[in-house]
C-alpha positions as CSV (number, residue, x, y, z in Angstrom):
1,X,12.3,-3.4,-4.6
2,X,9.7,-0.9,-3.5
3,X,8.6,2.0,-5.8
4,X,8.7,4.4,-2.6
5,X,11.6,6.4,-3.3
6,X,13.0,8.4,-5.7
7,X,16.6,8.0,-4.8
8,X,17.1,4.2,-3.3
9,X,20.2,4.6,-0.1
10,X,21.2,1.4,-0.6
11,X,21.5,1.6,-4.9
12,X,23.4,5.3,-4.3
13,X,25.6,3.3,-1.4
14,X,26.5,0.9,-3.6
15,X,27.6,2.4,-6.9
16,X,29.1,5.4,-5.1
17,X,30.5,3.4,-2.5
18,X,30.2,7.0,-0.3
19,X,29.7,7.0,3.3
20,X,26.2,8.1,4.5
21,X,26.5,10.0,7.2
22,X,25.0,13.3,7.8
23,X,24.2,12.9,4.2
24,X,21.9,15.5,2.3
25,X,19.9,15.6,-0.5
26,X,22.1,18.4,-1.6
27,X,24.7,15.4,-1.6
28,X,22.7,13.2,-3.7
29,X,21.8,15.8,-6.1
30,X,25.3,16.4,-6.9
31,X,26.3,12.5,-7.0
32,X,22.7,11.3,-9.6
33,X,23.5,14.4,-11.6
34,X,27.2,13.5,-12.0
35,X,26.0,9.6,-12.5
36,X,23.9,10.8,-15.2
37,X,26.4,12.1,-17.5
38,X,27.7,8.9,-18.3
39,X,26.7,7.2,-20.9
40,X,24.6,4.0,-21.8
41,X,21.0,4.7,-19.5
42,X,18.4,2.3,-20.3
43,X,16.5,4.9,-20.2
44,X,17.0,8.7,-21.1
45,X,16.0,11.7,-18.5
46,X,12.8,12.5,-20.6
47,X,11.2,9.1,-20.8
48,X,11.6,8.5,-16.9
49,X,9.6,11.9,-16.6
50,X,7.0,10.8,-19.0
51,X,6.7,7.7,-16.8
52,X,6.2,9.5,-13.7
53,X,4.2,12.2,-15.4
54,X,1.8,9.2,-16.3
55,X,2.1,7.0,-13.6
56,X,2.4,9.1,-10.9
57,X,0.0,12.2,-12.2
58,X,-2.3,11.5,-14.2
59,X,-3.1,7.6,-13.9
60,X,-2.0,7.5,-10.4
61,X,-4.1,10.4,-8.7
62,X,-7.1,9.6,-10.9
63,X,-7.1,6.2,-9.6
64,X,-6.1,7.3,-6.1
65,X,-8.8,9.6,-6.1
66,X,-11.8,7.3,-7.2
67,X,-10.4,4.8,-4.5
68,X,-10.8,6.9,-1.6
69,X,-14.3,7.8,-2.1
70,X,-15.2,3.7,-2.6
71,X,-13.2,2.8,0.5
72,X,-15.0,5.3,2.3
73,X,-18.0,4.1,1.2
74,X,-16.4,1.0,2.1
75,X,-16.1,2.0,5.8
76,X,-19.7,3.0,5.6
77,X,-21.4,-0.2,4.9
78,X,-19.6,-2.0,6.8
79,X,-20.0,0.9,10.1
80,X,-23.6,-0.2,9.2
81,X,-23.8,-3.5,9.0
82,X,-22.5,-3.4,12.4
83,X,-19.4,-5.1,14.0
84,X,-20.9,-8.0,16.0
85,X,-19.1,-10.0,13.1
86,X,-15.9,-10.2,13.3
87,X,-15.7,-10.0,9.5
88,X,-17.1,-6.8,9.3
89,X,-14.6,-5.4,11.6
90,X,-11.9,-6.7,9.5
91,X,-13.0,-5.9,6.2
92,X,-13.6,-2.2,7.3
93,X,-10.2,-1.9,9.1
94,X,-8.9,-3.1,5.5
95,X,-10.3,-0.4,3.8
96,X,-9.3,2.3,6.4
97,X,-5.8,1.4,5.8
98,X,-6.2,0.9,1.9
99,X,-7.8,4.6,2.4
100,X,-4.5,5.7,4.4
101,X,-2.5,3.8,1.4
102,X,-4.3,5.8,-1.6
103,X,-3.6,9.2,0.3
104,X,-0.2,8.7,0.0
105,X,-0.6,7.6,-3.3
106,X,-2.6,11.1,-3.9
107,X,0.1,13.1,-2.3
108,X,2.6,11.3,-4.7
109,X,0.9,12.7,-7.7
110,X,1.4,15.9,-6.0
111,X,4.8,16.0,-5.6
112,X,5.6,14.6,-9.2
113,X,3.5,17.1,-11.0
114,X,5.7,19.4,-13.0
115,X,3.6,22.4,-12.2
116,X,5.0,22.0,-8.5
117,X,7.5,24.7,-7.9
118,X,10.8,23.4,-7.9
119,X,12.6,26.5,-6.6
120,X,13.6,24.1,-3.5
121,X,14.4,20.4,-4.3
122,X,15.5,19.4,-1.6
123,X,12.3,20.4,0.3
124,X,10.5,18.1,-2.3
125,X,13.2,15.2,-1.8
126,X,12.5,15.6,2.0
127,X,9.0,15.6,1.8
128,X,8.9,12.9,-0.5
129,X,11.0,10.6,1.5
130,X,10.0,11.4,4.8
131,X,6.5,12.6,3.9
132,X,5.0,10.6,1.9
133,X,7.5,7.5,0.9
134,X,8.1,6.0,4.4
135,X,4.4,5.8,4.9
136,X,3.3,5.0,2.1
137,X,5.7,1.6,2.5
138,X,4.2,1.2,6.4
139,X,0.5,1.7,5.1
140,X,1.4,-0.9,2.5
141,X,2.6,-3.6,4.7
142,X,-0.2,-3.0,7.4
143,X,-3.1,-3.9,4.5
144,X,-1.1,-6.8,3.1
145,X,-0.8,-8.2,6.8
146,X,-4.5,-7.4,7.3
147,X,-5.3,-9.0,4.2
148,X,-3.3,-12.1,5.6
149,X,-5.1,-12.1,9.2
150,X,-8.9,-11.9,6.8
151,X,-8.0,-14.7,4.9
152,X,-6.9,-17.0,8.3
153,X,-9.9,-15.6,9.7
154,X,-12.0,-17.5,6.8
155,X,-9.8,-20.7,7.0
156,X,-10.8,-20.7,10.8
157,X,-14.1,-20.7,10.0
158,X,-13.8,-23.6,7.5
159,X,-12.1,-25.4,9.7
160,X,-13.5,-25.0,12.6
161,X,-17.4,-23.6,12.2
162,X,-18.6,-24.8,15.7
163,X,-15.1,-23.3,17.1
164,X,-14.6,-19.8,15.0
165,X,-16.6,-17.7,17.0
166,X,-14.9,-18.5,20.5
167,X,-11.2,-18.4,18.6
168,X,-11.7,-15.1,16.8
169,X,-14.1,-12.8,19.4
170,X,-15.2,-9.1,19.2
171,X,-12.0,-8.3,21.4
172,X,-9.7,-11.2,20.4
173,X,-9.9,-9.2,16.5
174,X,-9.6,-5.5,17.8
175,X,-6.8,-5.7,19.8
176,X,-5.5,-8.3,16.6
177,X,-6.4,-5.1,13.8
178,X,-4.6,-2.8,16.3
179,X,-1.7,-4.4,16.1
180,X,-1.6,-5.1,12.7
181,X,-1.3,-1.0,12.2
182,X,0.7,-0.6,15.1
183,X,3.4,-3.0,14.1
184,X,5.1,-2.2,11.0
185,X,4.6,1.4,12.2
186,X,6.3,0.5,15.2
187,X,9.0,-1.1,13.2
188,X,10.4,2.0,10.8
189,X,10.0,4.2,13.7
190,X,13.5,4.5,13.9
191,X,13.7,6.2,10.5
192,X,11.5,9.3,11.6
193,X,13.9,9.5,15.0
194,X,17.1,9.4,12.7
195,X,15.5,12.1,9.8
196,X,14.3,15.1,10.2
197,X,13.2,18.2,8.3
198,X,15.6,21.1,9.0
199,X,17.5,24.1,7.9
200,X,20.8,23.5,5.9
201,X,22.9,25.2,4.4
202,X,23.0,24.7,0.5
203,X,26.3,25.9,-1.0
204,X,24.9,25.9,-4.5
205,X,22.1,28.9,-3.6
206,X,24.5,29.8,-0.7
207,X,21.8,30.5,1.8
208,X,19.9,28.2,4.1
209,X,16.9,26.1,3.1
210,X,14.7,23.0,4.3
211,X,16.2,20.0,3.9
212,X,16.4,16.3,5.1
213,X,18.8,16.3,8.0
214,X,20.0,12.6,9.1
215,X,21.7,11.4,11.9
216,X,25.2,9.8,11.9
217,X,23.6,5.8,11.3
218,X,21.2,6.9,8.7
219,X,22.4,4.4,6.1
220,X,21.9,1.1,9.3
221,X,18.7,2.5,10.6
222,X,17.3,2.7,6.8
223,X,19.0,-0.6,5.9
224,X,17.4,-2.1,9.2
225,X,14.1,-1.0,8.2
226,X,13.4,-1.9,4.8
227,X,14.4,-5.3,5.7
228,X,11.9,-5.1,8.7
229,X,9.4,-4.0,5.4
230,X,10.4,-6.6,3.1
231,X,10.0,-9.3,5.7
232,X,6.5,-8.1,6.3
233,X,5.4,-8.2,2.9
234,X,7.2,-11.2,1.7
235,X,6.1,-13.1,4.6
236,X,2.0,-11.6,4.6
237,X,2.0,-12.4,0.4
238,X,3.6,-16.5,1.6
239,X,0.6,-17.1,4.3
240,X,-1.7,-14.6,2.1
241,X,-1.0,-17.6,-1.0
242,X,-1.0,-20.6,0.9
243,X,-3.9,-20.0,2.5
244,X,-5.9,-19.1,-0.6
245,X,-4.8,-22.7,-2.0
246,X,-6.6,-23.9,1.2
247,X,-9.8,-21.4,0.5
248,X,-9.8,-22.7,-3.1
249,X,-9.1,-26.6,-2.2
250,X,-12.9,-25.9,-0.1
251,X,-14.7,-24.2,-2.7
252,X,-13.6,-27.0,-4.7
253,X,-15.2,-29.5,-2.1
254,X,-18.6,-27.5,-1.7
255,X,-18.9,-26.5,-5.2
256,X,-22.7,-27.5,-4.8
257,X,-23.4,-25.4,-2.1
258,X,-27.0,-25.8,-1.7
259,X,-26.9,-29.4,-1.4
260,X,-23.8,-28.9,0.6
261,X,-24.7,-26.2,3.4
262,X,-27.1,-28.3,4.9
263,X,-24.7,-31.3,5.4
264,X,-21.6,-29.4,6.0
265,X,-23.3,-27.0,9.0
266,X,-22.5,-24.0,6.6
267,X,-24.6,-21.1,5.9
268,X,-25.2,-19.5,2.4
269,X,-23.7,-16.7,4.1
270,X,-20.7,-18.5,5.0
271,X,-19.9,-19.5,1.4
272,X,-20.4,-15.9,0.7
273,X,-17.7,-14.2,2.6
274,X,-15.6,-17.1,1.7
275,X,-15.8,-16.5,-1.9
276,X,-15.5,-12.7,-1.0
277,X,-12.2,-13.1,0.8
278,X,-10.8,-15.6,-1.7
279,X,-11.2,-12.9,-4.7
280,X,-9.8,-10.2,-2.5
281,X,-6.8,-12.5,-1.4
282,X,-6.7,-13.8,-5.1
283,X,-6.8,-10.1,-6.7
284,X,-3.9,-8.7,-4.1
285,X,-1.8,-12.1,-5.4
286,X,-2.2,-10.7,-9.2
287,X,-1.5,-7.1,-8.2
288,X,1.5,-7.6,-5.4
289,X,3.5,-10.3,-7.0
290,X,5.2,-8.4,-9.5
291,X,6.7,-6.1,-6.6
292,X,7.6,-9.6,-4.7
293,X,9.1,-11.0,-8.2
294,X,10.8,-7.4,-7.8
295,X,12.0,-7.1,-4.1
296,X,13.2,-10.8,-4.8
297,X,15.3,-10.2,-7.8
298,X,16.5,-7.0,-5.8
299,X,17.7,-8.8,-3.2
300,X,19.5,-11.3,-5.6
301,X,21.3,-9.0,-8.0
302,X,21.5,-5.7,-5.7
303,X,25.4,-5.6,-6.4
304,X,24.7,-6.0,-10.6
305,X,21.9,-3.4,-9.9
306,X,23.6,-0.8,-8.4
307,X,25.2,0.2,-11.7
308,X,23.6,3.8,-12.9
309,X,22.9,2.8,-16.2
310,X,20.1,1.1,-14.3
311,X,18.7,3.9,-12.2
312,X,16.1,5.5,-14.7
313,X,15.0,2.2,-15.9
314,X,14.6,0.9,-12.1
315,X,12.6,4.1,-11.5
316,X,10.0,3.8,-14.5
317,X,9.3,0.1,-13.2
318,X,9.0,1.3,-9.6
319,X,6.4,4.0,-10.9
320,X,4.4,1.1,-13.3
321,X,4.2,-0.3,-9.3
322,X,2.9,2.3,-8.1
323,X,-0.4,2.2,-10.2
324,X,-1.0,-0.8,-9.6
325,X,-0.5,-0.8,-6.0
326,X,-3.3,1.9,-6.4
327,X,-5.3,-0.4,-8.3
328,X,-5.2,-3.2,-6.4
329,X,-6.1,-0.9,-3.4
330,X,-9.3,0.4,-5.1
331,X,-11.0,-2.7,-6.3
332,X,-12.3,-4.2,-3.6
333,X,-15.7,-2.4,-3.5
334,X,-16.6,-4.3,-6.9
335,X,-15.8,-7.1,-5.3
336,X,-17.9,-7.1,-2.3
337,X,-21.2,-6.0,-4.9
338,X,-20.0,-9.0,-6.8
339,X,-20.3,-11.7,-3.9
340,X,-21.9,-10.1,-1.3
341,X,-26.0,-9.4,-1.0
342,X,-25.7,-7.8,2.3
343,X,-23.4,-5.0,1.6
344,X,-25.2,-4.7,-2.0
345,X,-28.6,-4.2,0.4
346,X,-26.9,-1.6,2.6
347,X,-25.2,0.6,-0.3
348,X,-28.8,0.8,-1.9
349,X,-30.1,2.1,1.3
350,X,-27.4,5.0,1.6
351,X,-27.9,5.6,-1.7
352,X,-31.5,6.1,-1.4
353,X,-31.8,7.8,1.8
354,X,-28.8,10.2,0.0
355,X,-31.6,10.6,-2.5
356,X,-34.2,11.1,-0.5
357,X,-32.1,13.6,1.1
358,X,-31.3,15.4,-2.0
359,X,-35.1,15.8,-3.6
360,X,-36.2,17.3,0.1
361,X,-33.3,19.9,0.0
362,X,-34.6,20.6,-3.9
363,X,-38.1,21.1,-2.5
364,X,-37.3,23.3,0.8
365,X,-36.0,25.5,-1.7
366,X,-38.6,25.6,-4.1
């Protein structure tokens, strides 16, 4: 259950029980406008829009907005902090792809706001899908999966302090972060070989406009992928919470950590970064489990879900999601000022050199 798409392939396959090939949005149009004259929705036309319009527009792009400037600043710190630690490098490839995450998430408050033109849907369905919702799933499952490798990192270290730094070097995590974005994108390539963006011919407005083209296996390649996606995230979100119950289970043994530092070999530092990665692990468990409780029951009742009575109601909960997939994508920077002096120390600096910066510009132009 992923809050990616508009129209879900495999609901529409389902309940139509249509074949999929060279389908169109045209297609689909015509089918989830036919579906919706039956009675007994969950949920009527205009509340769905008022979800989206809230969800998607306003709460969505204000959010998505704020994040990106934080994970930049994100980026920043940690580019200056340096990336002789490991940690440094992964935190800061975090945020780049939370940054990649929350621009999809801008560009979906884009193509939901009613002030969009809608003189070509099916240009909007296309860019939506193809554009922006395919990403936007990819982006997703390459931060969970980073967020997974930061939190083995950490239990490394616990485990093994004398050990960590030869396990996990400089070029042992690059070449890990690489392929952690490389990956899932490698993975739902086949959907960007399989759709395209082309002319069609649209019988409605009998002339020829852009539309999503697909290829003859459209409804395997799709199929194929989203279950490529769904491993991904439910199998990031299992090691993600098993190995916060091992962070937690060592907090709880070093509670003291003064008097414990000294004995146990760790630094203050250490205990830092630990509590910093198990608050970012623990706040991605509170925001993503509703989409695994989702994808799960999904998966279990896809046959009893395919009914259209559902489809709007299915829709508002995928856009409720959405937000706080945003949120949970834009936190982090509070945070790493909660637990963590060093990149507290840095951000003051930039913000006083910006400062600096600022009052000489005022006075050159005195």
């Amino acid at each position: 259950m992923t809050q990616d798409y508009g129209v879900d392939v495999v609901l529409l396959a389902a309940s139509y029980n249509t074949s999929l090939t060279h389908v169109t949005h045209t297609t689909q149009v015509t089918q989830v406008t036919q579906a919706y004259t039956v009675d007994g929705l969950l949920l009527s036309d205009e509340a769905l829009r008022l979800f989206n319009l809230i969800n998607y527009v306003i709460l969505g792009g204000c959010v998505s907005v704020v994040g990106l400037v934080l994970n930049l600043i994100n980026v920043a710190v940690y580019t200056r902090l340096g990336y002789r630690d490991t940690s440094n490098m992964t935190l800061s490839a975090l945020s780049l792809s939370d940054t990649g995450l929350l621009l999809m998430m801008l560009a979906y408050s884009l193509v939901y706001n009613p002030l969009l033109p809608a003189d070509n849907p099916e240009l909007i369905y296309a860019v939506r899908n193809l554009g922006i919702g395919w990403p936007h799933v990819i982006i997703s499952r390459v931060s969970g999966c980073i967020k997974a490798f930061i939190a083995l990192e950490r239990f490394i270290a616990i485990a093994h302090p004398l050990k960590v730094k030869a396990i996990l070097t400089q070029s042992r995590t690059l070449i890990v972060c690489f392929l952690l974005f490389a990956v899932p994108f490698a993975g739902s390539t086949p959907v960007f070989v399989c759709l395209g963006i082309n002319l069609q011919y649209n019988a409605v407005l009998n002339t020829s406009t852009l539309a999503l083209v697909a290829c003859s296996n459209r409804y395997t390649v799709e199929v194929n992928a989203r279950y490529f996606n769904m491993f991904l995230q439910l199998s990031s979100f299992l090691l993600i919470s098993v190995l916060t119950v091992g962070l937690v289970h060592a907090v709880l043994k070093t509670s003291r950590w003064r008097k414990t530092s000294v004995t146990s070999g760790r630094t203050t530092r250490d205990q830092r970064l630990t509590r910093t990665v198990l608050v970012v692990c623990l706040s991605h468990i509170a925001c993503v489990t509703p989409n695994i409780v989702g994808t799960v029951v999904t998966l279990v009742l896809k046959d009893y879900l395919a009914n259209v009575r559902y489809k709007n109601l299915l829709d508002a909960i995928y856009s409720s999601l959405f937000l706080l997939g945003a949120i949970n994508s834009s936190i982090n920077i509070f945070i790493y000022i909660k637990t963590s002096s060093k990149f507290v120390k840095v951000l003051k600096s930039m913000l006083i050199q910006q400062e600096n910066k600022k009052n000489i510009f005022i006075l050159n132009k005195l």
